[in-house]
C-alpha positions in Angstrom: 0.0 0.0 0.0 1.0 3.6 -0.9 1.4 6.3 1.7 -1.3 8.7 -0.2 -3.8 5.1 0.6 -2.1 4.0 4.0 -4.2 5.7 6.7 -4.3 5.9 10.2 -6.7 5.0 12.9 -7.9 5.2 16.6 -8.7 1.9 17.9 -10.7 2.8 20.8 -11.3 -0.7 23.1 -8.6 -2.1 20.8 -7.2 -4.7 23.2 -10.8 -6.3 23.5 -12.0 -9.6 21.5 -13.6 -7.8 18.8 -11.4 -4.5 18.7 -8.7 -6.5 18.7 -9.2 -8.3 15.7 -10.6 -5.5 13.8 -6.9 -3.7 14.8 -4.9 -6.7 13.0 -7.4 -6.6 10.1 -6.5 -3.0 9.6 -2.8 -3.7 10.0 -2.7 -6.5 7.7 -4.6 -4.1 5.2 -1.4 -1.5 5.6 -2.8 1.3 7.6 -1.4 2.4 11.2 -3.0 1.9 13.8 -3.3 3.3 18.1 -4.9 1.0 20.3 -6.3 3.3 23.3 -7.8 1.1 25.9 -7.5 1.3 29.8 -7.4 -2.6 30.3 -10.3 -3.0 32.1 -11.8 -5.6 30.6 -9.3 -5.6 27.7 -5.9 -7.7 27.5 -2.4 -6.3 26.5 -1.6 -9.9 24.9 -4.7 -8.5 22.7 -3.1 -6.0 20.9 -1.9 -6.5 17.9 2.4 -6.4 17.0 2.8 -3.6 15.2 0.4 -1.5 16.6 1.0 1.8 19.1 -0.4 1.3 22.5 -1.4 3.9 25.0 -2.9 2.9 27.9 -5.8 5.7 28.9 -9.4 6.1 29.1 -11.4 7.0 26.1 -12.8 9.9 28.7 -8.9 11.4 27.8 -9.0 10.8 24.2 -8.1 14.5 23.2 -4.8 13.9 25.1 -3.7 11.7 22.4 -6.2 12.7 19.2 -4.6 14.5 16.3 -5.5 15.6 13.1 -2.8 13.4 11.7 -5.7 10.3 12.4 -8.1 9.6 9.7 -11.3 7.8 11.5 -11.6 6.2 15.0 -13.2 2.5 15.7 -14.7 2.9 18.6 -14.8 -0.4 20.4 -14.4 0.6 24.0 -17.5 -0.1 26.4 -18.4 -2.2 29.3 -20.9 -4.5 27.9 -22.6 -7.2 30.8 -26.0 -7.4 30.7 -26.7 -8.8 34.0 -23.5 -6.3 35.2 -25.3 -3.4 34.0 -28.6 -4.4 35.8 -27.2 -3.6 38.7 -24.4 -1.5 38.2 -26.4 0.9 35.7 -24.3 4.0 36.3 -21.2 2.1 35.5 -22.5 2.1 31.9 -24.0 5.5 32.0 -20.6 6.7 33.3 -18.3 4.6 30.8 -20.2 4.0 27.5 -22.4 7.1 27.6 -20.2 10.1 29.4 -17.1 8.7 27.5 -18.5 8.6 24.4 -19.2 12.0 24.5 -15.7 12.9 25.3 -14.7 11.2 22.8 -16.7 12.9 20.4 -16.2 16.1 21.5 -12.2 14.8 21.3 -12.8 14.1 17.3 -14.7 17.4 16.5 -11.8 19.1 18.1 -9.3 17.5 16.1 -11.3 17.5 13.0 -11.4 13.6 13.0 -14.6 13.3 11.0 -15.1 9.6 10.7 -16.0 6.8 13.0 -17.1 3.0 12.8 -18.6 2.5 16.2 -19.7 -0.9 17.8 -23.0 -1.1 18.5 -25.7 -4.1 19.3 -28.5 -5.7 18.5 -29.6 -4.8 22.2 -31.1 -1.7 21.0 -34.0 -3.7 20.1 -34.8 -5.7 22.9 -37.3 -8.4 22.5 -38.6 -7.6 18.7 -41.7 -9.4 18.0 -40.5 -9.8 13.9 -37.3 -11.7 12.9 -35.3 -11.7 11.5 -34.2 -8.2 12.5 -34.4 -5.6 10.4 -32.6 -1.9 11.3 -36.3 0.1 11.0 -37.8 -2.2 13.9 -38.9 -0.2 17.2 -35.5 0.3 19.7 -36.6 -1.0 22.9 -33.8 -2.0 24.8 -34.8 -4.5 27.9 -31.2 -3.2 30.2 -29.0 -0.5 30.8 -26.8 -2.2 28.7 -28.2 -1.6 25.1 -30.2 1.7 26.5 -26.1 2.8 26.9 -25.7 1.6 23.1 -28.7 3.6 21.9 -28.2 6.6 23.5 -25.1 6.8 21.8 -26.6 5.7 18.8 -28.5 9.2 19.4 -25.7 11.2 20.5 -23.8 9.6 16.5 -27.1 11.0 15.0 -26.9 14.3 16.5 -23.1 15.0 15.9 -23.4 14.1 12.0 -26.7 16.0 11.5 -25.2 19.4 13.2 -21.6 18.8 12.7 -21.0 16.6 9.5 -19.2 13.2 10.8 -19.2 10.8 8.5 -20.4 7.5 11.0 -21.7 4.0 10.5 -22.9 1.9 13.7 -22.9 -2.1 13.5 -25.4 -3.8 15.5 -23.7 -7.2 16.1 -25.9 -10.1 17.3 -23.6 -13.2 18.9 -19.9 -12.6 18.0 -17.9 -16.2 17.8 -15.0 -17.7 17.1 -11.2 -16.3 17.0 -8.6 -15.0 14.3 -5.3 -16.7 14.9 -4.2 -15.4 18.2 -7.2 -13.0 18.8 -10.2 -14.7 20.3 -12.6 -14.0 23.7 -10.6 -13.9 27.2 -14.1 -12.5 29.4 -13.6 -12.7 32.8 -16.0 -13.6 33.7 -17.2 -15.2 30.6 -21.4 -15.2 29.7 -21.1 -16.2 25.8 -22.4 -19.7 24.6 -19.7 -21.2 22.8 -16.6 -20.4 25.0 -18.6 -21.6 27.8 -19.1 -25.2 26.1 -15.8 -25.6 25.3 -15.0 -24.8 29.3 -16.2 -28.2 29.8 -14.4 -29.9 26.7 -11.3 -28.2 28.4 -12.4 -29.6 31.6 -12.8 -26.4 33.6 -16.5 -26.7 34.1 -18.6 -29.7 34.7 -21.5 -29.0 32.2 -23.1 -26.5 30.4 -26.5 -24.8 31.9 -29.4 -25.1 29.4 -31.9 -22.2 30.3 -35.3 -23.4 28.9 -36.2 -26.1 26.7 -39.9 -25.2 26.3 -39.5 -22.6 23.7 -41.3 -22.7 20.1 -38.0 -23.5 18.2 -37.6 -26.9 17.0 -35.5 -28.5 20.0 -37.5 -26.0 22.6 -34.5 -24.4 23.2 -33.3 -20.4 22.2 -32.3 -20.2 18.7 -29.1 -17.1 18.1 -27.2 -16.2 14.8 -23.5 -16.0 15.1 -21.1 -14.3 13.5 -17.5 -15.4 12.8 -15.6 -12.4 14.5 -13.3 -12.2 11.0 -16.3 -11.3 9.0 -16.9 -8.6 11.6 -13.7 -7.3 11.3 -14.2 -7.7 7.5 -17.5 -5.1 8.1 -15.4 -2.5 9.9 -12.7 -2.1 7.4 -15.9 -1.5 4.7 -17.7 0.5 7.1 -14.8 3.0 6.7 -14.9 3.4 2.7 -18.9 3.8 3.0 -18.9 6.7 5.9 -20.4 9.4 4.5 -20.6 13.2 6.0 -23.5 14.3 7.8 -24.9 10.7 7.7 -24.9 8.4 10.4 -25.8 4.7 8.9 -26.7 1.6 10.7 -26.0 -1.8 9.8 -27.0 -4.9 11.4 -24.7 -7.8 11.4 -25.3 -11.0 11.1 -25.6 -14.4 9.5 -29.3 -14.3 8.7 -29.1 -18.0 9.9 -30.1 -19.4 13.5 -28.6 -22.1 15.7 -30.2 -23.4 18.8 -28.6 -24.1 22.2 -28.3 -27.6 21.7 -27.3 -27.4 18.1 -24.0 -25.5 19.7 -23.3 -28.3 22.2 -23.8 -30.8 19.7 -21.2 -29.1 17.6 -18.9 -28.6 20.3 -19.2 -32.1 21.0 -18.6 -33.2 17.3 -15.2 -30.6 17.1 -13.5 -31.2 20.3 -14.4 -34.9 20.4 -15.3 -34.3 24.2 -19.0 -35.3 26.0 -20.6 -31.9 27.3 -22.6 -32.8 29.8 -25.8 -30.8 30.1 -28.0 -29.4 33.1 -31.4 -28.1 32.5 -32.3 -25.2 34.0 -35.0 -22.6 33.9 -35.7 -19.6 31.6 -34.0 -16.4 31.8 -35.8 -13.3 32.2 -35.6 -11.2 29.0 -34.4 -14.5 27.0 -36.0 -13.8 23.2 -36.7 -17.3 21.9 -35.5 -16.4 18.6 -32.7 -13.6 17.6 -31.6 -13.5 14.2 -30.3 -10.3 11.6 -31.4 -8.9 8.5 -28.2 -7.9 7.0 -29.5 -6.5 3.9 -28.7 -3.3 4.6 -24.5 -4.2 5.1 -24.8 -5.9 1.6 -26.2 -3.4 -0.1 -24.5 -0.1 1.5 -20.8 -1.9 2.5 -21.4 -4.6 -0.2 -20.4 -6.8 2.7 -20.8 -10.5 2.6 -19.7 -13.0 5.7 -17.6 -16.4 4.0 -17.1 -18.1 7.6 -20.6 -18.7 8.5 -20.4 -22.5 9.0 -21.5 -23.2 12.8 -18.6 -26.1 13.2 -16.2 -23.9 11.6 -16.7 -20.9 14.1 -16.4 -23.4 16.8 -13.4 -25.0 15.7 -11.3 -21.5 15.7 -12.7 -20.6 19.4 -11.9 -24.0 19.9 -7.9 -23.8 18.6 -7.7 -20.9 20.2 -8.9 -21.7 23.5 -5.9 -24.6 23.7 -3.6 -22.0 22.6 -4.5 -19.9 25.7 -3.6 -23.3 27.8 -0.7 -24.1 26.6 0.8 -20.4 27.1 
């Protein structure tokens, strides 16, 4: 790549599963790139070789934000449901407060393009699937209310102030990209908690409900390989236009119930997962899965890794990685 198309970008959250993989997707594409994260949540194994580290809040962002940067990813968020339940202000504080900051930090600098990492939380428990971006926001926890408020706050600053700004509403991230993958402490996603018991460091996996109108009776979710997420991000960037603020769902557009994970677990790692019923969660949705029309047609975006097994098998890979180091 040329130095007139190398560009550089503000990786906000950057040591973080998904921010982390999106930074080594835009290094491998030749740009530079400034991991910002406090490591909080976030890993310093996460970020990428070749990228600059600083180690700061995003609340501090003008500190370190230059017009030298061309766009900012922004990544960095506290994002627990059941945390944010009862701990709301955390969120508030962090996601909300900080993002503003941060914002305030770009319009400063004249930074006038942002990808930021949004959720399929804004929508709550939607009645239609799959999920389509002009459904009804009606987030069910402080969580995704944090999300779409700054979903708001995006609209506002491109509407009065021209940033260019596309928000993607993930639904279940999985799998890992080489050395990149989920380290959650503690961890709440399906498929890393499977393979805890194929790695022997839980006993079984909780199944909560198996009376639901899906075809086993349990909760059907669409994943998404975290590569073809990263693979959004870096298109997001060439489709940002000023003074609009786009949003694009994410997603496979196919479903997978609870016990269709296990069973591919079981099937990848060779390994029995035993499994304990258990009763609904409040809030669960008995079916979550994306329309991503829109990310096809505005970032002609396409995901290639959406085989269930073969999602599993990198989170797998990467969680014996992790135990041999």
């Amino acid at each position: 790549m040329s130095n007139a198309q190398q560009k550089k970008y503000l990786v906000t959250g950057g040591a973080g599963y998904v921010g982390s993989v999106v930074a080594a997707h835009l290094l491998e594409a030749g740009h530079r790139v400034t991991v910002l994260d406090d490591l909080s949540t976030g890993h310093r194994a996460g970020v990428p070789e070749g990228a600059e580290f600083i180690e700061g809040r995003i609340q501090d962002a003008a500190k370190w934000l230059d017009p030298s940067y061309d766009g900012v990813l922004h990544f960095a968020a506290f994002s627990q449901v059941g945390e944010s339940v009862v701990n709301p202000e955390k969120y508030w504080v962090n996601n909300v407060g900080g993002t503003t900051e941060l914002l305030a930090a770009m319009r400063d600098a004249g930074v006038r393009t942002l990808v930021f990492s949004s959720t399929a939380a804004t929508y709550g428990e939607p009645d239609q699937v799959p999920i389509t971006e002009d459904l009804p926001t009606a987030p069910t926890n402080p969580y995704g209310a944090s999300k779409l408020a700054v979903d708001h706050m995006i609209s506002g600053e491109c509407a009065a102030h021209g940033l260019a700004a596309v928000s993607l509403r993930y639904f279940n991230v999985a799998g890992a990209y080489g050395a990149y993958g989920e380290r959650h402490d503690p961890e709440s996603h399906l498929i890393p908690l499977v393979l805890q018991v194929a790695q022997g460091k839980r006993e079984a996996i909780s199944v909560f409900g198996d009376d639901y109108a899906t075809p086993d009776g349990t909760c059907v979710r669409d994943y998404i390989h975290v590569a073809d997420l990263a693979d959004a991000h870096l298109l997001a960037l060439g489709a940002a236009s000023p003074g609009e603020h786009l949003i694009c769902n994410l997603g496979n557009g196919n479903g997978f119930s609870v016990r269709e994970v296990i069973e591919t677990v079981r099937q990848v790692t060779g390994h029995p997962i035993p499994e304990i019923a258990a009763p609904r969660r409040g809030g669960d949705p008995a079916v979550l899965v994306a329309s991503a029309e829109r990310a096809k047609e505005r970032l002609g975006w396409r995901p290639t890794r959406a085989d269930l097994a073969g999602i599993v098998a990198d989170a797998w890979e990467f969680a014996q990685r992790r135990e041999s180091q």
